[in-house]
C-alpha positions as CSV (number, residue, x, y, z in Angstrom):
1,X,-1.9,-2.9,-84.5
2,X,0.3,-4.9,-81.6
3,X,-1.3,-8.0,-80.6
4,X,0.4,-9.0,-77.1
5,X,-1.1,-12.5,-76.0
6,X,-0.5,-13.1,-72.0
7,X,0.3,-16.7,-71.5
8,X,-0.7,-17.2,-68.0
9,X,-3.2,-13.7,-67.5
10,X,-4.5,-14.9,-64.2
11,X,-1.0,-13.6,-62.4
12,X,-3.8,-10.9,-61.9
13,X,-1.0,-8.4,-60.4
14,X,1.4,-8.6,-63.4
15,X,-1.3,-8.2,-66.0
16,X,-2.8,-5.4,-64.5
17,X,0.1,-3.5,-64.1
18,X,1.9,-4.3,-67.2
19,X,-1.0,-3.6,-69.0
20,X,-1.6,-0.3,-67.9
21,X,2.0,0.3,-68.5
22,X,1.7,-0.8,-72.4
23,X,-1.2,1.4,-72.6
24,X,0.1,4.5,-71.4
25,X,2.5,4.2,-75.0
26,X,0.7,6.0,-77.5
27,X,2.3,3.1,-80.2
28,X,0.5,0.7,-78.2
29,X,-2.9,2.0,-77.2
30,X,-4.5,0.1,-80.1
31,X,-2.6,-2.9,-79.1
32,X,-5.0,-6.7,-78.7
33,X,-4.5,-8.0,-75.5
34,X,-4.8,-11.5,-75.7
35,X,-5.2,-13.1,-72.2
36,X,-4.8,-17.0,-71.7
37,X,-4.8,-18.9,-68.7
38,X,-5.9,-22.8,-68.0
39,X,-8.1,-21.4,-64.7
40,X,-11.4,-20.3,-66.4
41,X,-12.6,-18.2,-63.5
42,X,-8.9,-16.4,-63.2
43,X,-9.0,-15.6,-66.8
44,X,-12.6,-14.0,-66.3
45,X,-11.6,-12.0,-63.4
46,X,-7.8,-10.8,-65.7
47,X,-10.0,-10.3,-69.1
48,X,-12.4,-7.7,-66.7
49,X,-9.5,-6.4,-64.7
50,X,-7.8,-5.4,-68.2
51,X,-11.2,-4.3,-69.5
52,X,-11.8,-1.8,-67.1
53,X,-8.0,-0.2,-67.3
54,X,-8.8,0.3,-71.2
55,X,-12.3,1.7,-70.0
56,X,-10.9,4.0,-67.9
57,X,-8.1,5.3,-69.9
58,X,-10.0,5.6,-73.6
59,X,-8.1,3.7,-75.0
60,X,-8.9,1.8,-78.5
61,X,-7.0,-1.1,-77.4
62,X,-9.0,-4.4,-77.9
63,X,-9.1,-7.5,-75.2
64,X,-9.8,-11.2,-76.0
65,X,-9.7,-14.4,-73.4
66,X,-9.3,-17.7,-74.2
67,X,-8.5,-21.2,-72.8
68,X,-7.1,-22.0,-76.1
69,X,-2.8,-21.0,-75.8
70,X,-3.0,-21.5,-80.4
71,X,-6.0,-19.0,-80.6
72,X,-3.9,-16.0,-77.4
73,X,-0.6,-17.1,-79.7
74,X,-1.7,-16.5,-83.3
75,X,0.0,-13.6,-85.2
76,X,1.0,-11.8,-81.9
77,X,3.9,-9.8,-81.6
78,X,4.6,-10.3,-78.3
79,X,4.2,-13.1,-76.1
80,X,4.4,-12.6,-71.9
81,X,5.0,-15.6,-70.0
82,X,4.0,-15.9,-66.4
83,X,2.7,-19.4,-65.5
84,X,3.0,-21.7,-62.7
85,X,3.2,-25.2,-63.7
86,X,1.4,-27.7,-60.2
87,X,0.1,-26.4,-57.3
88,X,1.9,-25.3,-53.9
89,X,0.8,-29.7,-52.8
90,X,3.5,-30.5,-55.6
91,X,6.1,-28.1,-55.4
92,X,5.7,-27.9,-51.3
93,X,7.9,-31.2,-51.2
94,X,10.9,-28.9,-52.9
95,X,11.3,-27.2,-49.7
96,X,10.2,-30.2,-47.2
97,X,12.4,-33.2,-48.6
98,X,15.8,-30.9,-48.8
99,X,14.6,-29.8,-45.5
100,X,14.4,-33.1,-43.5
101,X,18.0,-33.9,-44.7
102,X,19.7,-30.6,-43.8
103,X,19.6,-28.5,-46.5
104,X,17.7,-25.2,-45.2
105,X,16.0,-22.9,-47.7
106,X,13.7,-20.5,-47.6
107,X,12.4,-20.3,-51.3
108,X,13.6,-22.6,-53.4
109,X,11.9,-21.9,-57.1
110,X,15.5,-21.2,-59.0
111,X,18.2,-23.3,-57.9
112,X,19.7,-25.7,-55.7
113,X,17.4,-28.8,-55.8
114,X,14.5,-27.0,-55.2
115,X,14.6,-25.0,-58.0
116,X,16.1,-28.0,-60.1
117,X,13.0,-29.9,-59.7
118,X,10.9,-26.9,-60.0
119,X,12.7,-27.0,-63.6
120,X,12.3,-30.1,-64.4
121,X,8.8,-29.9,-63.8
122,X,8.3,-26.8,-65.8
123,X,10.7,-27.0,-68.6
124,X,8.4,-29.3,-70.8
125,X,5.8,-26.4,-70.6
126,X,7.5,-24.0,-71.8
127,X,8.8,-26.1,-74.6
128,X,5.3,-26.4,-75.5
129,X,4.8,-22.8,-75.5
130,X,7.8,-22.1,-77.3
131,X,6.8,-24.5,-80.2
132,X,3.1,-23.1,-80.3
133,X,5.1,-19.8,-80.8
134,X,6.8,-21.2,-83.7
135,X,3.9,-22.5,-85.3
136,X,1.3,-19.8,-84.6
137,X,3.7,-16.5,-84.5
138,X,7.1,-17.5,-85.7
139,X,8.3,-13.6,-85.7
140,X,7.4,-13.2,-82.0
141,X,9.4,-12.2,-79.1
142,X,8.7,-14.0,-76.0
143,X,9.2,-11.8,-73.0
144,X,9.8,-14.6,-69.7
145,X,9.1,-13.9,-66.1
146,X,9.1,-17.5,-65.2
147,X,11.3,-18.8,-62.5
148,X,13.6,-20.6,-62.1
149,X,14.4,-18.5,-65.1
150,X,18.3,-19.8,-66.0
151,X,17.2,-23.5,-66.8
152,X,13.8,-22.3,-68.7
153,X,15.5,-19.7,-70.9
154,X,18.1,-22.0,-71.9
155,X,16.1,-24.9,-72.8
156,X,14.4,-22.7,-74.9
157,X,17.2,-20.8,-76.0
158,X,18.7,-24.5,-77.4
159,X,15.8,-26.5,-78.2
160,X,13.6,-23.6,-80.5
161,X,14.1,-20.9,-82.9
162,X,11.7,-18.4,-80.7
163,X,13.5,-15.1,-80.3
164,X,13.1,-14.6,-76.2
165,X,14.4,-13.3,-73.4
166,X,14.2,-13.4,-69.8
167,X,13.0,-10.5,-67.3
168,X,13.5,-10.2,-63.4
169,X,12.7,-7.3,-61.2
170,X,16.5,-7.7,-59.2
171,X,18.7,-6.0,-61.5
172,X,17.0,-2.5,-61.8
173,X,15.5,-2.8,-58.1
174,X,19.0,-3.4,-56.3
175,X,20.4,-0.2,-58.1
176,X,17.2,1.8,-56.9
177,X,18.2,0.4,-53.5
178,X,21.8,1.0,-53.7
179,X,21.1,4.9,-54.7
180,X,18.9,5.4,-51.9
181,X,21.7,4.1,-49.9
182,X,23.9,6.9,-51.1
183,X,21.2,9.2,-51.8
184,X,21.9,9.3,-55.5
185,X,19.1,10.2,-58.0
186,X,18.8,7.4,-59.8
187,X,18.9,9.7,-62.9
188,X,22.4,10.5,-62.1
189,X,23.2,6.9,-61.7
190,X,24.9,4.4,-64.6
191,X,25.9,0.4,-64.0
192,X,27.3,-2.1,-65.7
193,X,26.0,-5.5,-64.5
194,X,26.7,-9.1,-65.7
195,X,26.5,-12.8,-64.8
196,X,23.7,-14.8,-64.4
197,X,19.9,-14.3,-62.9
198,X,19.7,-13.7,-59.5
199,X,23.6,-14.0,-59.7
200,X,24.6,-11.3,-61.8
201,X,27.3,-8.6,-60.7
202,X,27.4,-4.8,-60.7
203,X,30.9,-4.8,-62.5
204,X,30.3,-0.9,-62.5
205,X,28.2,1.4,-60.5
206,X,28.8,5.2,-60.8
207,X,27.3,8.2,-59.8
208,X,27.7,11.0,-62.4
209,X,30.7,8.9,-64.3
210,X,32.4,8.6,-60.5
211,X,33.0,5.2,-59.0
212,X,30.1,5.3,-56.5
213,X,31.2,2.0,-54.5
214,X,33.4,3.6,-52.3
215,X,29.9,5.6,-50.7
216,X,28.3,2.0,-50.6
217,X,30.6,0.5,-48.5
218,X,30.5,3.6,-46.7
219,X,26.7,3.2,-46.1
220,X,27.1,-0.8,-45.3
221,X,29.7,-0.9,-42.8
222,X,28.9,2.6,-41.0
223,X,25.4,2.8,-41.1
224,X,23.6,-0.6,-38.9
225,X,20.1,-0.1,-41.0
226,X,21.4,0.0,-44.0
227,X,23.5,-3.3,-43.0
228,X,20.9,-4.7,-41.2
229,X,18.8,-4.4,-44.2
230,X,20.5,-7.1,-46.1
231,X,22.5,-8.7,-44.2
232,X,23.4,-11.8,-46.6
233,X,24.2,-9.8,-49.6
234,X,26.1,-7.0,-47.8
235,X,28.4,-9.6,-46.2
236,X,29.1,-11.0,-49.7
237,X,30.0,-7.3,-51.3
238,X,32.3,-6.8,-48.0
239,X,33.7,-9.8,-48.7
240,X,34.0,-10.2,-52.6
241,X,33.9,-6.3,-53.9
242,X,30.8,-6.3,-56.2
243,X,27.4,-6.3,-55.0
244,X,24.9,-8.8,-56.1
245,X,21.6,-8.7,-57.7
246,X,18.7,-10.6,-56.0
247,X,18.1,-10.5,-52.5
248,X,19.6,-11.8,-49.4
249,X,16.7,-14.7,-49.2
250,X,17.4,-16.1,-52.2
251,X,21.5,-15.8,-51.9
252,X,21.7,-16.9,-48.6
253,X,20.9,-20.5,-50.6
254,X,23.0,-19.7,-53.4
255,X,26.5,-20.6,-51.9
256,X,28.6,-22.2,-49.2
257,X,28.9,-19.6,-46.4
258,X,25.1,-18.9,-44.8
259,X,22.9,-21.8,-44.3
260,X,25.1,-24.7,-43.5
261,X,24.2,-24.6,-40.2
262,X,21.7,-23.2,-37.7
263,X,24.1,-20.7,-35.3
264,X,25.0,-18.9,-39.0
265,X,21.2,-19.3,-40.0
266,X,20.3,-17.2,-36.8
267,X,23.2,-14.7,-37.3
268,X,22.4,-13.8,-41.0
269,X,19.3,-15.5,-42.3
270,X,16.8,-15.1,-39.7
271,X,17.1,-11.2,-40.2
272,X,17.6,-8.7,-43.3
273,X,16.1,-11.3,-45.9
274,X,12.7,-9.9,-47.1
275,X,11.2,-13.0,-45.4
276,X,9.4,-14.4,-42.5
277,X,12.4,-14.9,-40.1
278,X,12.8,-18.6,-39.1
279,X,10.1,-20.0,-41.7
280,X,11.5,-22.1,-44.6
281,X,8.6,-22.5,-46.3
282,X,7.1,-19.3,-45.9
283,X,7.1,-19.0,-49.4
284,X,4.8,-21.5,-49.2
285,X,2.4,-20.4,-46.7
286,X,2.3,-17.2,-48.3
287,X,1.2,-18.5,-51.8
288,X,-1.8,-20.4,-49.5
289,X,-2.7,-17.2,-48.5
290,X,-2.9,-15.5,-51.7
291,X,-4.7,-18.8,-53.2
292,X,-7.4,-18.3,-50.2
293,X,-7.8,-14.6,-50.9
294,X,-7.5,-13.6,-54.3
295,X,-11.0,-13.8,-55.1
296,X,-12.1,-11.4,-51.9
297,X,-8.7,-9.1,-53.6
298,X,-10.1,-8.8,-56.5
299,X,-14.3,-7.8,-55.4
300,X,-12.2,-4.9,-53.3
301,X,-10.2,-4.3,-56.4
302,X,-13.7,-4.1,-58.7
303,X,-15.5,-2.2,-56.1
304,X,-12.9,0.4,-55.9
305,X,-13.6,3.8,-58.2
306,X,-9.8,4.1,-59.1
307,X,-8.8,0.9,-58.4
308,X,-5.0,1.3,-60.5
309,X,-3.4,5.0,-61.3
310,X,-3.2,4.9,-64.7
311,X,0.3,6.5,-64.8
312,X,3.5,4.3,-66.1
313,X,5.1,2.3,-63.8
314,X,8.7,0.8,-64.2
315,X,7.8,-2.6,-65.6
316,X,10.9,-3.4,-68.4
317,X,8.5,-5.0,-70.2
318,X,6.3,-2.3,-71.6
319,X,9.1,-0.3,-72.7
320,X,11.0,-3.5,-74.5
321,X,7.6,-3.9,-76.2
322,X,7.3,-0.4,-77.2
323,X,10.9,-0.2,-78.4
324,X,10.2,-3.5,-80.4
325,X,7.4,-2.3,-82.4
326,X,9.1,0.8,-83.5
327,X,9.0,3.1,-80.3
328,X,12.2,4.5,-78.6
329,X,15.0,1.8,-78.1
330,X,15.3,0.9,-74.4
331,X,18.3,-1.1,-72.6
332,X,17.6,-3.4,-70.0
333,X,19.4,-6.3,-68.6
334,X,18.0,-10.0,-69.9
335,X,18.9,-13.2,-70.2
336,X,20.0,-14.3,-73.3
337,X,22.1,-17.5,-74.5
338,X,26.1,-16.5,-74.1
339,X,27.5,-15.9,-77.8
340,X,30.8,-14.6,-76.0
341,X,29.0,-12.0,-74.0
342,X,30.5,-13.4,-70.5
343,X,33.9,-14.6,-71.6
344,X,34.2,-17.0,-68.9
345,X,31.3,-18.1,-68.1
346,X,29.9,-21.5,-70.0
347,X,29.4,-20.9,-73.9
348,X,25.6,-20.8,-75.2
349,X,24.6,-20.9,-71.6
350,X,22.0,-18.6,-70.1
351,X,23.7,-15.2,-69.1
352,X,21.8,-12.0,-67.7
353,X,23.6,-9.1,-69.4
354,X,22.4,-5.3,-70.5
355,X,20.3,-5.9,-73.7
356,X,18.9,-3.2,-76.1
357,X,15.8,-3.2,-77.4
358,X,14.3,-1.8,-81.0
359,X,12.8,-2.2,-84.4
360,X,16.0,-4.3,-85.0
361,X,14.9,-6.6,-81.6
362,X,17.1,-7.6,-79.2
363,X,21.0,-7.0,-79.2
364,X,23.0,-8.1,-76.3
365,X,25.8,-6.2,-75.0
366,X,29.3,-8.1,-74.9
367,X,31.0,-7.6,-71.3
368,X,34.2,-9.7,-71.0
369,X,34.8,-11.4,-68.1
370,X,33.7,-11.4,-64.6
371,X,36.3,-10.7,-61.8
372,X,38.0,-13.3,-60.5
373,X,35.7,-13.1,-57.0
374,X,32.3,-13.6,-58.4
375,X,33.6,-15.8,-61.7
376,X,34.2,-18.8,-59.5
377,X,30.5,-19.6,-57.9
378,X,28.6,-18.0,-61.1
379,X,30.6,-20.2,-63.4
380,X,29.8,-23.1,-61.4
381,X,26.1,-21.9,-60.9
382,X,25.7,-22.0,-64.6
383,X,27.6,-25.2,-65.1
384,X,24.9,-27.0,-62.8
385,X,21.9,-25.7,-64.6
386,X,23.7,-26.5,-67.8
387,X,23.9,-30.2,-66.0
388,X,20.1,-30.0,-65.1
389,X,19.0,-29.1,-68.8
390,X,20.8,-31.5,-70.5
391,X,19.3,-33.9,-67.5
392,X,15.6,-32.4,-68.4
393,X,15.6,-32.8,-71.9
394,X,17.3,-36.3,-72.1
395,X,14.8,-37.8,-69.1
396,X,18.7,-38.9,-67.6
397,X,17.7,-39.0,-63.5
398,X,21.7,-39.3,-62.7
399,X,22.7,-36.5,-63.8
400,X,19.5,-34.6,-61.9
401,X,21.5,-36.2,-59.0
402,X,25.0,-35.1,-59.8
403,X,23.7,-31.3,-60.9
404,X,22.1,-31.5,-57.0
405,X,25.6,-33.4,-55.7
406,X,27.5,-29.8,-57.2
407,X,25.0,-27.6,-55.7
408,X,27.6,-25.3,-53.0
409,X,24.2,-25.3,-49.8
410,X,23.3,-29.1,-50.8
411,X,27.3,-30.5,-50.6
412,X,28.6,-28.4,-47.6
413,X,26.0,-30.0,-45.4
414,X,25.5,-33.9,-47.3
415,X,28.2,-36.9,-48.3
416,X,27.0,-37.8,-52.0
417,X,25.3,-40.5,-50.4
418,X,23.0,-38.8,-48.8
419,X,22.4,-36.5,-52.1
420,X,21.4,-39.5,-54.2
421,X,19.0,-40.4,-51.6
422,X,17.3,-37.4,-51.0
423,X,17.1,-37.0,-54.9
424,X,15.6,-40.4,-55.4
425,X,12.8,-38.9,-52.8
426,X,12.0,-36.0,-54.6
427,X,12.0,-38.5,-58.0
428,X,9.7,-40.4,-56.1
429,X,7.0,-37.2,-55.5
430,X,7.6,-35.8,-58.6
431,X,6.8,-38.9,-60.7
432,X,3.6,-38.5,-61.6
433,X,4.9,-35.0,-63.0
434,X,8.0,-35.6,-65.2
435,X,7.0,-37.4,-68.2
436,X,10.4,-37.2,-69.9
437,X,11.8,-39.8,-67.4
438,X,11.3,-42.8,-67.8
439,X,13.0,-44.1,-64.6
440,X,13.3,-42.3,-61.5
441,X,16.3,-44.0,-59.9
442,X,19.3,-42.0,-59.8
């Protein structure tokens, strides 16, 4: 019998799904689901969400809830990861500080210094997890969906012997979207893709073993709603020959070309994002919303008679657990510490790359190097969130600043004067939340 514990069950979305999807494996219908969560009344609304999927289907699977991470943690197999660590009146100030001095986002929870305080924040949580794991199931795999998901899995990835990887959504998502675009099947589609999370690379992408970026570019330059769809990221594969993973929101802050200033906002930021046009912190404003509703979400979502289909959805997770406890071995891409699987990109750091799944566990695929286009800003990408790990777990506030000071958005609109003093600011917010400094000058 699997026992799966879900650290952070009250992501009542994710577990719902991802447990159907783990049920629907006939290796994994007897699994224990063990939820956890520190919210009480969102771990009672998860532990009868998930009890009423198992209802539904038949299934023999068993479902605990606890407050107590030790008790979800002991002799599990699996371990999902899905917390948020503060509240939006913490992490709001990620967004509003960078904001007041220039430097224009519109998400902000995985890099840039945004997502570097959102790390620093978060990375002594999942250290804590991490070493639970090693006391209570030492054999586990933990399975991440937390952002900013670089600097967490590395931390991990050097700090503890806990066998993990990282999962995102972008990589399998962009190539669903990139076959529509050329009306592809994506059964008849392979890729290679490589760098780092949210900035990793389609070094490949064919359509029955034939080069299929030729029909991409195609579709972006000739068609205006396939352009206008994403407008950030399709300027960057014009431009640099290899399309790019997340979407155009989160890019647009990743680099030097889109949000220096406002006329360049409006022309490729306002538009083709996946966000509220204009709004950097709608982010924000929509987690307020989901915190005012989710209770009235989930009373539709119990009231309903088929409230989930109970068919498998696409969730990489399910199938890596499956595959790990004996099942069919599944590749997938995940981000894994760099033992010479990106040649030039930063050794030991974190690296998304195609990973298989099985009895034996995870084995990463080597992939060389990046082209020289995209090698530049994702080696420097994962030399600042090396910089801001080595900042979090040696409580060292200047070099918090000089990771920021690197940061392509933050320099091309601040002088390194400016940087240190918006970084002392967000020290100054974040204090009572970073224990591991002990002074918050930087």
């Amino acid at each position: 019998m699997t026992k799966i514990a879900f650290i952070g069950a009250g992501s009542l979305g994710f577990t719902r799904g991802l447990v159907r999807d783990v049920l629907t494996f006939p290796l994994l219908q007897d699994a224990t689901l063990a939820l956890m969560d520190v919210d009480p009344e969102r771990l009672e609304f998860a532990q009868r969400s998930v009890q009423r999927i198992v209802d539904m289907g038949k299934y023999p699977a068993k479902v605990e809830a606890t407050l107590d991470r030790e008790e979800a943690l002991k002799d599990a197999d699996v371990v999902l990861v899905t917390i948020l660590a503060n509240g939006v009146d913490v992490w709001r100030h990620d967004i509003e500080i960078p904001k007041k001095y220039g430097v224009d986002t519109n998400i902000g929870d995985t890099r840039g210094p945004s997502g570097i305080f959102r790390a620093l924040r978060t990375i002594p949580v999942m250290l804590d997890i991490a070493r639970d794991m090693e006391r209570c199931c030492p054999d586990a795999h933990m399975l991440n969906y937390t952002n900013p998901m670089v600097m967490l899995c590395r931390a991990m990835q050097r700090e503890t012997s806990v066998k993990l990887t990282g999962l995102c959504h972008s990589v399998q998502g962009t190539a669903e979207m990139l076959a529509r675009w050329i009306g592809a099947p994506m059964d008849e589609v392979t890729y290679t893709c490589a760098g780092i999370n949210h900035m990793a690379w389609y070094l490949k992408y064919e359509w029955n073993g034939t080069d299929a970026y030729p029909l991409i570019r195609q579709a972006v330059t000739q068609r205006p709603e396939v352009y206008n769809q994403e407008i950030v990221r399709n300027e960057m594969f014009l431009h640099l020959d290899y399309y790019v993973t997340e979407s155009s929101g989160h890019n647009s802050e990743y680099n030097w070309w889109f949000r220096k200033r406002p006329d360049l906002i409006e022309k490729y930021c306002t538009h083709g994002t996946g966000w509220n046009p204009g709004e950097y912190a709608y982010i924000i404003k929509g987690y307020e919303k989901r915190e005012a509703t989710w209770r009235e979400d989930a009373r539709k979502w119990f009231a309903s008679d088929t409230p989930i289909s109970l068919e498998r959805g696409h969730e990489y997770a399910a199938y890596i657990i499956n595959a790990l406890m004996g099942g069919e071995p599944f590749e997938f891409n995940g981000n894994v510490a760099n033992t010479n699987l990106v040649t030039n990109l930063p050794p030991n750091a974190c690296v998304e790359v195609p990973v298989w799944a099985s009895r034996k566990g995870l084995s990463p695929a080597h992939v060389g190097a990046l082209p020289p286009s995209v090698a530049m800003l994702t080696g420097l990408t994962s030399q600042i969130e090396e910089m801001a790990v080595e900042a979090a777990l040696t409580g060292d506030p200047r070099l918090v600043f000089q990771a920021i000071a690197h940061d392509p958005l933050t320099a091309s609109v601040l002088s390194l004067a400016e940087i240190r003093q918006m970084t002392n600011e967000m020290f100054e917010k974040n204090r009572p939340y970073l224990p591991q400094f002990q002074h918050f000058e930087a």
